[in-house]
C-alpha positions as a Markdown table, in Angstrom:
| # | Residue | x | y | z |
|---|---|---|---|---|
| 1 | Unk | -15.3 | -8.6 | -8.4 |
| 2 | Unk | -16.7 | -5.6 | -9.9 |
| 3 | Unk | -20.4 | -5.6 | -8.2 |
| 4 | Unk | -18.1 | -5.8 | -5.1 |
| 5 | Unk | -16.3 | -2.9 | -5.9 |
| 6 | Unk | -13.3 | -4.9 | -6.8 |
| 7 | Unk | -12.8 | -2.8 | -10.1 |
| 8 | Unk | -9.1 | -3.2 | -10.6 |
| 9 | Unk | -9.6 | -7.1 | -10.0 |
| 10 | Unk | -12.7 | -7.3 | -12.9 |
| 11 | Unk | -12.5 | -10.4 | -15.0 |
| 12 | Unk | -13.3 | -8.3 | -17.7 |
| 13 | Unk | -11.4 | -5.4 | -17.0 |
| 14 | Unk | -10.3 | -2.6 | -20.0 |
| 15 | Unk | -8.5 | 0.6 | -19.7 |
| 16 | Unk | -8.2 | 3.1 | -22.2 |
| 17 | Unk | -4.8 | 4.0 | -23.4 |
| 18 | Unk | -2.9 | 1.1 | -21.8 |
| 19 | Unk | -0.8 | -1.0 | -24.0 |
| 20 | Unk | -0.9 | -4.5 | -22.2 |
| 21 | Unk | -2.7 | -6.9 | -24.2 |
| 22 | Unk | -4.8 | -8.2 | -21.1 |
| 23 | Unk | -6.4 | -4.8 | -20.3 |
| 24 | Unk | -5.9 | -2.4 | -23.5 |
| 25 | Unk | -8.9 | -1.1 | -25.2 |
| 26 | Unk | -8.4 | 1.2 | -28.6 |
| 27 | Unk | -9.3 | 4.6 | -29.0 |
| 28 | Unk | -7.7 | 6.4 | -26.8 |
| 29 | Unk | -6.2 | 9.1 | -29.7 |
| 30 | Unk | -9.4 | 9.3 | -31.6 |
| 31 | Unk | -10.1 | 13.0 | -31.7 |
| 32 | Unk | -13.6 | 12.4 | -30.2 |
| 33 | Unk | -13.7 | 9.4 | -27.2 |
| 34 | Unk | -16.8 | 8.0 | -25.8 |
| 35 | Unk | -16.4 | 6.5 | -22.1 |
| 36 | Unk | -18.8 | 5.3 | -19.4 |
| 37 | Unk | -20.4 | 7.8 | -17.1 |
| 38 | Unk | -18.8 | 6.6 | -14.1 |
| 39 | Unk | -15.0 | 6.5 | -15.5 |
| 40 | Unk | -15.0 | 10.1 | -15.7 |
| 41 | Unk | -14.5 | 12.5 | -13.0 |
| 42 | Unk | -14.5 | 16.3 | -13.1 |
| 43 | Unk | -11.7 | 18.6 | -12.2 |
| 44 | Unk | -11.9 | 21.5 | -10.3 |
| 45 | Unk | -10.2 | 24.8 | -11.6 |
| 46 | Unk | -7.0 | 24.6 | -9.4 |
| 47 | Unk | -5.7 | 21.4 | -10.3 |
| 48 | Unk | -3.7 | 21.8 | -13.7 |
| 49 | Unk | -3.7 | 19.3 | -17.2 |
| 50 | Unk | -0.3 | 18.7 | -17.2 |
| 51 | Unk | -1.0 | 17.7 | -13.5 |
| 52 | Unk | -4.1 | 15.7 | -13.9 |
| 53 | Unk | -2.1 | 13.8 | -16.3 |
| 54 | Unk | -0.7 | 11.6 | -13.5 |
| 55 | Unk | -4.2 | 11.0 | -11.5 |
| 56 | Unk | -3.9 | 7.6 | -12.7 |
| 57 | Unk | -0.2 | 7.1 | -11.2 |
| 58 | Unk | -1.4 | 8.8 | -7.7 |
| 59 | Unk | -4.2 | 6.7 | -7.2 |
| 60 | Unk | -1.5 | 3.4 | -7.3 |
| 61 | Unk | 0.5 | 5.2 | -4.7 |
| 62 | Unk | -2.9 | 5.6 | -2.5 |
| 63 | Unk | -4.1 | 1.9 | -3.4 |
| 64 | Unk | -1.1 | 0.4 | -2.0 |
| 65 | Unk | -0.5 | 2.4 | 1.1 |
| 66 | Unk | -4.3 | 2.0 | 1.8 |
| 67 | Unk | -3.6 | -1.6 | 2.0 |
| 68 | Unk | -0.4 | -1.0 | 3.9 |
| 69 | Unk | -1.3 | -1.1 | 8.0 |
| 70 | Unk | 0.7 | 2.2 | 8.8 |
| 71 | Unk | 0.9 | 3.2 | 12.2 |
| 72 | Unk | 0.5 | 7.2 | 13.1 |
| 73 | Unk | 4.2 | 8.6 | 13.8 |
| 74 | Unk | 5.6 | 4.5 | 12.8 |
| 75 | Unk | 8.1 | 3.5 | 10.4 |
| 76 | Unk | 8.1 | 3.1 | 6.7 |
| 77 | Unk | 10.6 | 2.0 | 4.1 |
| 78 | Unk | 9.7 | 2.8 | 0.2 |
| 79 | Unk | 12.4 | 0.9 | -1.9 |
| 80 | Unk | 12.4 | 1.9 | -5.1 |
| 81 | Unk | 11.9 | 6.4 | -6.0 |
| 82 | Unk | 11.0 | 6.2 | -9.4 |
| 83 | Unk | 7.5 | 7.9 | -10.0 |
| 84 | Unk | 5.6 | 5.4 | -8.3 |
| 85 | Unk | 7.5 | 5.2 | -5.4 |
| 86 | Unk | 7.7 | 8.9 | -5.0 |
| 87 | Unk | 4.2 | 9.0 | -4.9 |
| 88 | Unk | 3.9 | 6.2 | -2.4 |
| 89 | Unk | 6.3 | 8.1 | -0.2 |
| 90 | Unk | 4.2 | 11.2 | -0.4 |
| 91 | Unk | 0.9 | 8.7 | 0.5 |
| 92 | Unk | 2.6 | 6.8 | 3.8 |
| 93 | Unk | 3.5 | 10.7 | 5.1 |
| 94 | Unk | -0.2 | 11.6 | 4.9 |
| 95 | Unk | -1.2 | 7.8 | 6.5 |
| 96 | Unk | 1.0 | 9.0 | 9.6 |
| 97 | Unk | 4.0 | 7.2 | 8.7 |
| 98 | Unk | 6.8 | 9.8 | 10.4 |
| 99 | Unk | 10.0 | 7.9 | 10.0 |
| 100 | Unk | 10.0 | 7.5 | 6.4 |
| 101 | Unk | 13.2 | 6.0 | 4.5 |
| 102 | Unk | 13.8 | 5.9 | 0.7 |
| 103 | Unk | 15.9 | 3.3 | -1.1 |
| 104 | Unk | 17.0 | 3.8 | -4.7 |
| 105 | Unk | 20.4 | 3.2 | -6.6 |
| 106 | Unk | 20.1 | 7.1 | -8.1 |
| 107 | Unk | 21.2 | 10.1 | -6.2 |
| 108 | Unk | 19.1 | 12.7 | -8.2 |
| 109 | Unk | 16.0 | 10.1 | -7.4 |
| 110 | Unk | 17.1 | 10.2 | -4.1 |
| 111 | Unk | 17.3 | 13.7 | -3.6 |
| 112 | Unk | 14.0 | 14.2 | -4.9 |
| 113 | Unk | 12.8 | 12.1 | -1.9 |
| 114 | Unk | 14.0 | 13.7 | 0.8 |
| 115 | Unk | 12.5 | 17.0 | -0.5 |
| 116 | Unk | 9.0 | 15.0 | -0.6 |
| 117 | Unk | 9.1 | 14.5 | 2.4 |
| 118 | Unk | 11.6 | 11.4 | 3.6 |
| 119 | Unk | 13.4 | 11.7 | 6.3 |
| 120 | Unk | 16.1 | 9.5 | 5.2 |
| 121 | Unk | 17.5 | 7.8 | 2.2 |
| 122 | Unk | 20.0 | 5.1 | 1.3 |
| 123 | Unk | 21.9 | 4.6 | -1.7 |
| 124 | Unk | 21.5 | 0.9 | -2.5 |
| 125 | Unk | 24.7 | 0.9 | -5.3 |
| 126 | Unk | 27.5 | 2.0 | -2.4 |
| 127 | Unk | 25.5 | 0.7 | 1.0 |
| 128 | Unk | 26.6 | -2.2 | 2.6 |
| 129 | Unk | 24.1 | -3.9 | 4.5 |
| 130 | Unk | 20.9 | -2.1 | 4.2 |
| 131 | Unk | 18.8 | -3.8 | 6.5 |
| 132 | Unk | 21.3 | -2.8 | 8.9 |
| 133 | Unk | 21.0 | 0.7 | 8.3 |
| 134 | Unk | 17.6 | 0.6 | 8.2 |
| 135 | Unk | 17.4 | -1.3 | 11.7 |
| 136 | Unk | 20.1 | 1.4 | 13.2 |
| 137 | Unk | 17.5 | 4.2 | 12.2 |
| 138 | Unk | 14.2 | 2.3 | 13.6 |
| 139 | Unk | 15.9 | 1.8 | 16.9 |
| 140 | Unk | 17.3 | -1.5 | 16.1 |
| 141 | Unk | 13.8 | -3.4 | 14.7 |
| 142 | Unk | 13.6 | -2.7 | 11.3 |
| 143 | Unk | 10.9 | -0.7 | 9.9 |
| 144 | Unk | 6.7 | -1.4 | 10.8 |
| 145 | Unk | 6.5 | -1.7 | 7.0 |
| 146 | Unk | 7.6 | -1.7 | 3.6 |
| 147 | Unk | 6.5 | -0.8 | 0.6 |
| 148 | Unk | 8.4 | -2.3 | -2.6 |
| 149 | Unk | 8.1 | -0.3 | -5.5 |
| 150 | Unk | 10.3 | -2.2 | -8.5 |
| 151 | Unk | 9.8 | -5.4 | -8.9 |
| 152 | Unk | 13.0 | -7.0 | -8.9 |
| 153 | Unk | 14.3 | -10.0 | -6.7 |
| 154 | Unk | 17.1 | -8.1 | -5.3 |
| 155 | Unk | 14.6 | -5.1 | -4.2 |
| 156 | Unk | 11.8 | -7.5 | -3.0 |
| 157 | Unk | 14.5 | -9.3 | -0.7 |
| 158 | Unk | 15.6 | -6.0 | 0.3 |
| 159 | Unk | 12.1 | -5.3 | 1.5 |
| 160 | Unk | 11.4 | -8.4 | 3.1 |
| 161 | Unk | 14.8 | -8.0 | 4.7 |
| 162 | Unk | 14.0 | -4.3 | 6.1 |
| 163 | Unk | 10.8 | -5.1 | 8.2 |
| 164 | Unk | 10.6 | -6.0 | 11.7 |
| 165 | Unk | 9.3 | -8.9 | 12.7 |
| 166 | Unk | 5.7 | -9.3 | 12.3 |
| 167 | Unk | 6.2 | -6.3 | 9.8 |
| 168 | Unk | 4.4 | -5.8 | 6.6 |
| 169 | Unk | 5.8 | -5.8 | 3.1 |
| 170 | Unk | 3.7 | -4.4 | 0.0 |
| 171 | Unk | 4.5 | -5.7 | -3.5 |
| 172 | Unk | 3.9 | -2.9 | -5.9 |
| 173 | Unk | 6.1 | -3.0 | -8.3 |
| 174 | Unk | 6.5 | -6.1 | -10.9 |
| 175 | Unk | 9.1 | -5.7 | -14.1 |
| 176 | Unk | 10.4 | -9.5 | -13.2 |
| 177 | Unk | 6.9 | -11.6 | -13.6 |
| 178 | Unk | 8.8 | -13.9 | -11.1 |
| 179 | Unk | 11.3 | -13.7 | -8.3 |
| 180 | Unk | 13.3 | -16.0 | -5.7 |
| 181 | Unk | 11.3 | -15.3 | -2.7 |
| 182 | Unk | 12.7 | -15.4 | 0.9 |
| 183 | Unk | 10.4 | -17.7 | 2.0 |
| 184 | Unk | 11.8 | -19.2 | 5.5 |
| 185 | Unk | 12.3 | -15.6 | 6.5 |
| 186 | Unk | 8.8 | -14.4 | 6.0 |
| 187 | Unk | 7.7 | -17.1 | 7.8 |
| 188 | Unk | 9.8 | -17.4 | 10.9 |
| 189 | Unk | 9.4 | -14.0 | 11.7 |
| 190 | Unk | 5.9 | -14.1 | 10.2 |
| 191 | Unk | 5.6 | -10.9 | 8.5 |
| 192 | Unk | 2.3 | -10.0 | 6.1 |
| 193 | Unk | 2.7 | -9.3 | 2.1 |
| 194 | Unk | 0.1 | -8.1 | -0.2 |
| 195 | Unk | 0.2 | -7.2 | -3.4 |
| 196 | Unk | -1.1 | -3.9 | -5.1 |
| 197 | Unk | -3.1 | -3.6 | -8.5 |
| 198 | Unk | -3.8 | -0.6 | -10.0 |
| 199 | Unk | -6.2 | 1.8 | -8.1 |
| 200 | Unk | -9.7 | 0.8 | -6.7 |
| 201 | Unk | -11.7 | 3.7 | -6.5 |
| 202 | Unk | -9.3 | 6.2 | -4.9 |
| 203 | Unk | -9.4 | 8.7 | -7.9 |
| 204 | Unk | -11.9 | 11.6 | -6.3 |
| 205 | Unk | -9.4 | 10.9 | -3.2 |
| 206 | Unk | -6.5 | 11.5 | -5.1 |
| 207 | Unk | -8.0 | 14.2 | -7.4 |
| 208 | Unk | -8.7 | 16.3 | -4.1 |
| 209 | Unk | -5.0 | 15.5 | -2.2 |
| 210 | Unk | -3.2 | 16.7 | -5.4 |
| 211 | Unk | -5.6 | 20.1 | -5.9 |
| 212 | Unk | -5.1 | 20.7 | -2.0 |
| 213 | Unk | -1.2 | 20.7 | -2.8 |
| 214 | Unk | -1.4 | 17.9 | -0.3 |
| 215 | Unk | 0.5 | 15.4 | -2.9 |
| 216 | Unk | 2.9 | 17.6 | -5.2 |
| 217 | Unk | 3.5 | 15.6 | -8.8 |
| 218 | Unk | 4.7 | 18.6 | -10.3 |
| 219 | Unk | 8.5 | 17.5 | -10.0 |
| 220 | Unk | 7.8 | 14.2 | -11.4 |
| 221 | Unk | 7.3 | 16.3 | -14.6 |
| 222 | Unk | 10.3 | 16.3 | -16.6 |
| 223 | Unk | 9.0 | 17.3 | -19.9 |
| 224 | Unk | 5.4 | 18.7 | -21.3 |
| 225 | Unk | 4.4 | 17.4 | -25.1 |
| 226 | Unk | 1.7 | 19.8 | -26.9 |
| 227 | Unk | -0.7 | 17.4 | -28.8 |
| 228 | Unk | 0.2 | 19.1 | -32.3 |
């Protein structure tokens, strides 16, 4: 996997500063940290700290919409605007996506999307049927594709749910380790799911969309913490 380029999928994968016990790897608040050459990537001037900070979050955004077929001015549901999702909303607008809808249970989240560039959002808490609404605003199909961004079985089926058929649905995020799956409708109207690890090389990508202003983290940033 990682002679492939694979690198997210290694068998022998290790990340500095991550606390899961499959990947983590100690160190990362020694004052002095020795890495691999081709882990580290340099910044240029216009791109600040506090803003580089969240490279690593970016390049899971790009990873998943790069395996996420969008079509240029097509449809696109993200369902779930925490960080992650934000980003990925940001992502499917520079893919082409033009009809982009956010789904979240939080207002303030959902505010937040529509200045990043959604076009429309739905409260999940008060909506009543949000595949419906989602079909009324893609001209009665549902949207091209989805991109899930939770991980919980009431989101997933919402995503599945929201697609058209033959859609696409990408499985991002994962706080349930399992889920009830609607199986007999993703395959009578045989739609396409993938999942989405990590990043797999988009971080020089991702380092040049956020210095270009092209993806803007900087209200994702709710706090700064000096290192004294």
């Amino acid at each position: 996997f990682c002679r492939r380029g694979a690198i997210n999928l290694c068998d022998n994968r290790e990340v500095l500063g991550v606390s899961c016990g499959d990947y983590c790897r100690y160190g990362a608040f020694a004052e002095y940290v020795v890495v691999p050459e081709w882990i580290v990537y340099p910044l240029p001037d216009s791109l600040a700290f506090e803003h580089a900070a969240l490279i690593e979050a970016v390049s899971v955004a790009v990873h998943a919409v790069a395996r996420t077929p969008v079509t240029l001015g097509g449809s696109a549901v993200v369902v779930g605007t925490g960080m992650i999702g934000l980003l990925v909303l940001q992502a499917l607008r520079l893919a082409g996506a033009k009809n982009l809808i956010a789904v979240d249970l939080e207002n303030e989240k959902l505010n937040l999307a529509i200045q990043l560039g959604a076009t429309n959002v739905i409260n999940a808490g008060t909506a009543e049927d949000i595949p419906a609404m989602i079909r009324d605003l893609t001209g009665g199909f549902g949207a091209e594709v989805c991109v899930e961004a939770t991980g919980l079985e009431a989101t997933v089926s919402t995503a599945v749910n929201c697609v058209r058929k033959g859609g696409h649905v990408t499985l991002v995020g994962n706080l349930a380790p399992q889920v009830g799956f609607p199986l007999q409708n993703v395959v009578t109207r045989e739609l396409t799911v993938a999942g989405s690890c990590a990043s797999q090389g988009e971080y020089p990508a991702c380092i040049s969309l956020m210095a270009d202003g092209a993806i803007d983290v900087a209200p994702l940033i709710t706090a700064l913490a000096p290192l004294d």
